[in-house]
C-alpha positions in Angstrom: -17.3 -81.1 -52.1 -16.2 -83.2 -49.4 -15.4 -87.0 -49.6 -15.5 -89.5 -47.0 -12.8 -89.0 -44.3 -11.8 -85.7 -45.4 -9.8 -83.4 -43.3 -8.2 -81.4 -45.8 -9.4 -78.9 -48.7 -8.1 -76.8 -51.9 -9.2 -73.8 -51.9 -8.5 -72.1 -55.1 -10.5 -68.7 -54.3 -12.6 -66.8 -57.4 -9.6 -65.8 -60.0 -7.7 -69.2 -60.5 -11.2 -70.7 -61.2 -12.4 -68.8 -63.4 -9.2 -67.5 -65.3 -8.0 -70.7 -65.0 -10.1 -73.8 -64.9 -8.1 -76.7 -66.4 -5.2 -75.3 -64.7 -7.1 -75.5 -61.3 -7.8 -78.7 -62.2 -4.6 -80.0 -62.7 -3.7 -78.6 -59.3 -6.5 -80.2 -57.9 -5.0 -84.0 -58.8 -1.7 -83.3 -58.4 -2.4 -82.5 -54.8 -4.7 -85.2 -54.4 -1.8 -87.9 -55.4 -0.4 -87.4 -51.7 -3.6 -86.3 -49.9 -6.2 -89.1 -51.4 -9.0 -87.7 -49.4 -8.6 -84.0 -50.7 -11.7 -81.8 -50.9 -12.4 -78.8 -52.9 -14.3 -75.6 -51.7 -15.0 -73.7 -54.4 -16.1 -70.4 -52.4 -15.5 -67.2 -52.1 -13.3 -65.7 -48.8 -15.4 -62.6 -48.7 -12.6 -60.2 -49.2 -14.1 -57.9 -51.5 -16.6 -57.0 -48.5 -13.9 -56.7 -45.7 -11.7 -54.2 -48.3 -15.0 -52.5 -48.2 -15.4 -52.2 -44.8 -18.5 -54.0 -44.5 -17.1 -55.6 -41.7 -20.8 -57.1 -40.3 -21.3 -58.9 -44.2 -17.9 -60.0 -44.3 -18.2 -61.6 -41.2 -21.7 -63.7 -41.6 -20.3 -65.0 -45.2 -16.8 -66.0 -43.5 -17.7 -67.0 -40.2 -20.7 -69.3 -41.5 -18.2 -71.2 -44.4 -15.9 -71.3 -41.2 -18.4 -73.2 -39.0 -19.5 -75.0 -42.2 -15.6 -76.3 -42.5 -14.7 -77.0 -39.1 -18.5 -78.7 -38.3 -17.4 -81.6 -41.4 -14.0 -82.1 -39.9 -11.6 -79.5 -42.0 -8.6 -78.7 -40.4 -6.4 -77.9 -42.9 -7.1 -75.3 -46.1 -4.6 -75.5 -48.7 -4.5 -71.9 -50.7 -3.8 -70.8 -54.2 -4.8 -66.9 -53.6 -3.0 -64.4 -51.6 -5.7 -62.7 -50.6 -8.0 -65.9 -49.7 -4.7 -66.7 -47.4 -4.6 -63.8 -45.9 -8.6 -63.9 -44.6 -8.0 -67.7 -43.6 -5.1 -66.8 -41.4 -6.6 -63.7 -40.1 -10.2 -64.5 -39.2 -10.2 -68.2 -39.3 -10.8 -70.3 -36.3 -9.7 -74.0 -35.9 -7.7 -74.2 -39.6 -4.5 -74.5 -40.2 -3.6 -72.2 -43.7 -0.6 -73.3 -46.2 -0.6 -72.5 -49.5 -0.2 -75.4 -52.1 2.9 -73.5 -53.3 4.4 -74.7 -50.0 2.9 -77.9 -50.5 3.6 -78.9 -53.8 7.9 -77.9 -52.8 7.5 -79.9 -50.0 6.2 -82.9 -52.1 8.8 -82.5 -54.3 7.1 -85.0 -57.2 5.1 -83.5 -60.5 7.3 -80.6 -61.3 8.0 -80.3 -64.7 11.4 -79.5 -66.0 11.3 -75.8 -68.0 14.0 -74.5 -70.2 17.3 -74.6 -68.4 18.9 -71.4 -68.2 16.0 -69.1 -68.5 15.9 -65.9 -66.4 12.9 -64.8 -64.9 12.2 -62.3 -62.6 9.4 -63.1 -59.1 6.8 -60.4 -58.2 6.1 -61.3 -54.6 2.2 -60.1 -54.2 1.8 -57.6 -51.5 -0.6 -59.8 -49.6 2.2 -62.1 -48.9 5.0 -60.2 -48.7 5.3 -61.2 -44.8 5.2 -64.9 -45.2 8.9 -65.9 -46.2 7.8 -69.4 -46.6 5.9 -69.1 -49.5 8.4 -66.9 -50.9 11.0 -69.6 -50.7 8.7 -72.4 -52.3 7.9 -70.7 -55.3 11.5 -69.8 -55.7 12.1 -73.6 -54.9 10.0 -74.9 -57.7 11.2 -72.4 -60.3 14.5 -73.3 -59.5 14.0 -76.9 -59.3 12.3 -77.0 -63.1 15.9 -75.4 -64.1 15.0 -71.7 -64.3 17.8 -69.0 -63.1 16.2 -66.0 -61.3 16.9 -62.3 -61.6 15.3 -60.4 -58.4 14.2 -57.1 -58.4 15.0 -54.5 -56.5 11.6 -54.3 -54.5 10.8 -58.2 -53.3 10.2 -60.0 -50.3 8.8 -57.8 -47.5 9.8 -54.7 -49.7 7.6 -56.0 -52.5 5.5 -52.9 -53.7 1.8 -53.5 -55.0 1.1 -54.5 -59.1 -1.5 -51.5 -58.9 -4.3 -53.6 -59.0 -5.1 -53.4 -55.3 -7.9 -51.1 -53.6 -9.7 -51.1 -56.8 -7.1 -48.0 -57.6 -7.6 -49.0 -61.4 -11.2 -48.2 -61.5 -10.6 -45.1 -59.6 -7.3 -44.0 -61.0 -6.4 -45.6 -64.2 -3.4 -43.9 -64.5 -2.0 -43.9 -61.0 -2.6 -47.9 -61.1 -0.9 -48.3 -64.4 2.3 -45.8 -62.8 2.8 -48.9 -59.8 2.6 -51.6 -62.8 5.3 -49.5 -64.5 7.6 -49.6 -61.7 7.4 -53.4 -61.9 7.8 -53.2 -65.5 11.1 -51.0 -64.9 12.3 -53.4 -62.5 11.8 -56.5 -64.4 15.0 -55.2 -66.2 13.0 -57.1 -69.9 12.6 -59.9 -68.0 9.5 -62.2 -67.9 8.2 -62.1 -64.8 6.6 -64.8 -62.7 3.7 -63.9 -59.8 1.3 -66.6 -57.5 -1.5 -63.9 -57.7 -3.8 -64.4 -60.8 -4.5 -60.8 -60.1 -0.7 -59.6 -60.2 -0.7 -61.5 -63.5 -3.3 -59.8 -65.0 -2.5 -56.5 -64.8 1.0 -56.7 -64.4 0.8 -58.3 -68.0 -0.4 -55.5 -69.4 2.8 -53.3 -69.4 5.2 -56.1 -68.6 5.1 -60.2 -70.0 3.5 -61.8 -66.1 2.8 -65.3 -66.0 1.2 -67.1 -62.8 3.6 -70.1 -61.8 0.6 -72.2 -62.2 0.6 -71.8 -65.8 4.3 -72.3 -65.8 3.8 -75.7 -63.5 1.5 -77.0 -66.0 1.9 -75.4 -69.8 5.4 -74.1 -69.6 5.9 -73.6 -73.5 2.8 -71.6 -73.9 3.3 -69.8 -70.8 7.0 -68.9 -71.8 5.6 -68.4 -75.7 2.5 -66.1 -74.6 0.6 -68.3 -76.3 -1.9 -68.8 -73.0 -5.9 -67.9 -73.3 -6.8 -66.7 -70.0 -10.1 -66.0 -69.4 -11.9 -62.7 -68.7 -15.3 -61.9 -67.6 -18.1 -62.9 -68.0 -16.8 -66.2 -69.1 -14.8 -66.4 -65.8 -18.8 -67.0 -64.3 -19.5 -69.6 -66.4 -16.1 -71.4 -66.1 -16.7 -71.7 -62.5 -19.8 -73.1 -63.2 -18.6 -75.8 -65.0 -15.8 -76.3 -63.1 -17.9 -77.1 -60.2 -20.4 -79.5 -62.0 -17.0 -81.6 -63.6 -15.5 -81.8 -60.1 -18.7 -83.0 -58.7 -18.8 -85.9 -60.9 -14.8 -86.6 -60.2 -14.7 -86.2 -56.6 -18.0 -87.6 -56.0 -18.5 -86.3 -51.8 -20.3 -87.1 -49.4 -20.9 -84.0 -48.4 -21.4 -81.4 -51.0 -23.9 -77.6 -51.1 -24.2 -74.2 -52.1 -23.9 -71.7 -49.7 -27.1 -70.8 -48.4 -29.1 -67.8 -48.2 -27.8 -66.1 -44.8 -31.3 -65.8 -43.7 -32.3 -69.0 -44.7 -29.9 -72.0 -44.0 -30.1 -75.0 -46.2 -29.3 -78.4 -44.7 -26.3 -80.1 -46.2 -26.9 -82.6 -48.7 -25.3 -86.3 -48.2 
C-alpha cells in the first residue's frame, strides 16, 4: 500500500516474503524510521516470464505495475531481490532503483553488533555481480556488526552462479548441485553470507548460507542454524498474511490487487 505523500516504496519481491515474513517485516520499519512515508508493494517483478521469453506477458505485468507506480507519485523503489533489481533497472521507466542494502549502510543506525571476530565468507549473486555499490554495502554492514571477512576466489564481477539459476536444478539436478559445490569448495568451511534468498537456499544445502537479513535481525540463530525458513506452499500463505498485517500497520491511501490484465480494476482509496 501506499500512504499519504508517498514517494518511495519497499519492494521485497516473492522469496523474502514468503521465506521470510517477520524478517521482511522488520526491514520494513527499520527503513520506515528515516523514510516516514514508506510504502510497500508486495508484487511480483515478472521475471520468471522474461527468463522464459515470454517477452509480450512480461511486459503487460511490468509495464502496467510501472504505470501503476509512477501514476501515485513513486519515484524511488527500494529493493531486497537481485533479480527484482535487475528488471527495475532494466525495464523501468521514471524510478530510480537502490537496494535497501545500500540504504540501510548509508543510514548507518539499527545495525546490530554480531560476534566480533567471526569469519564469514560473501557470495555475490550473479544478478548483481555488476553493481559494485551494493557489493560494498553489504560488506559495510558485516563489517560494521564486527564480523572479519574471508573472500573467495570467484566474487565481485567474477562471482559464478549458486546453481540455482535458469531453473538448471529442475532440469539438471546434478549439474546444479556441481556449481553449488564450487561455492562450497571455495568457502574454505566458512559460513557463508548471500543477499539472494535464492542463493541461500540452495547454496545451504551443500554449504552453511545465511541471507544477511537474517543475520541483521536474528544473528544468534542465523550463526547457530537454528533459523526456520519457510518452504512452499507455506511461502503462499505467508504472503498472504503478510499482506493483510501490513495493511492494518501502514494503513494507505492507496492500496489494490493487481487486476486482471483484461479487466482493470479502479484503485481503491
Amino acid at each position: 500500500g501506499l500512504p499519504e505523500g508517498c514517494d518511495t516504496i519497499f519492494f521485497p519481491g516473492c522469496a523474502l516474503p514468503g521465506t521470510r515474513p517477520a524478517i521482511t517485516r522488520h526491514l520494513y520499519r527499520q527503513l520506515r524510521a528515516s523514510i516516514p512515508t514508506l510504502g510497500l508493494v508486495l508484487d511480483c517483478c515478472a521475471k520468471p516470464s522474461h527468463d522464459l521469453g515470454r517477452e509480450d506477458r512480461f511486459h503487460q505485468l511490468f509495464d502496467e505495475m510501472n504505470e501503476y507506480l509512477t501514476a501515485h507519485g513513486i519515484r524511488t523503489v527500494l529493493t531486497a531481490c537481485p533479480n527484482c533489481t535487475r528488471m527495475f533497472r532494466q525495464y523501468g521507466r521514471g524510478i530510480q532503483v537502490r537496494t535497501v542494502y545500500e540504504t540501510l549502510f548509508d543510514d548507518g543506525n539499527g545495525v546490530r553488533a554480531g560476534a566480533a571476530g567471526t569469519v564469514l565468507g560473501v557470495h555475490d549473486p550473479c544478478g548483481l555481480r555488476d553493481d559494485l555499490s551494493t557489493q560494498r554495502a553489504v560488506r559495510g554492514l558485516l563489517t560494521r556488526m564486527g564480523y572479519s571477512l574471508a573472500e573467495m576466489k570467484h566474487r565481485g564481477k567474477r562471482t559464478l552462479c549458486c546453481g540455482e539459476g535458469g531453473m538448471v536444478s529442475a532440469v539438471n539436478p546434478k549439474f546444479a548441485e556441481a556449481w553449488a559445490r564450487i561455492r562450497g569448495n571455495e568457502a574454505d568451511g566458512h559460513k557463508l553470507i548471500t543477499y539472494c534468498a535464492g542463493c541461500a537456499g540452495f547454496l545451504n544445502r551443500v554449504v552453511p548460507t545465511v541471507h544477511i537479513a537474517d543475520l541483521l535481525y536474528r544473528p544468534e540463530a542465523a550463526l547457530d542454524g537454528d533459523l526456520k525458513i519457510a518452504r512452499a506452499p507455506f511461502t503462499y500463505w505467508n504472503r498472504l498474511r503478510l499482506k493483510r498485517r501490513m495493511q492494518k500497520e501502514i494503513r494507505p491511501k492507496w492500496q489494490r490487487t493487481r487486476p486482471p490484465l483484461s479487466n482493470p480494476t479502479r484503485d481503491q482509496a
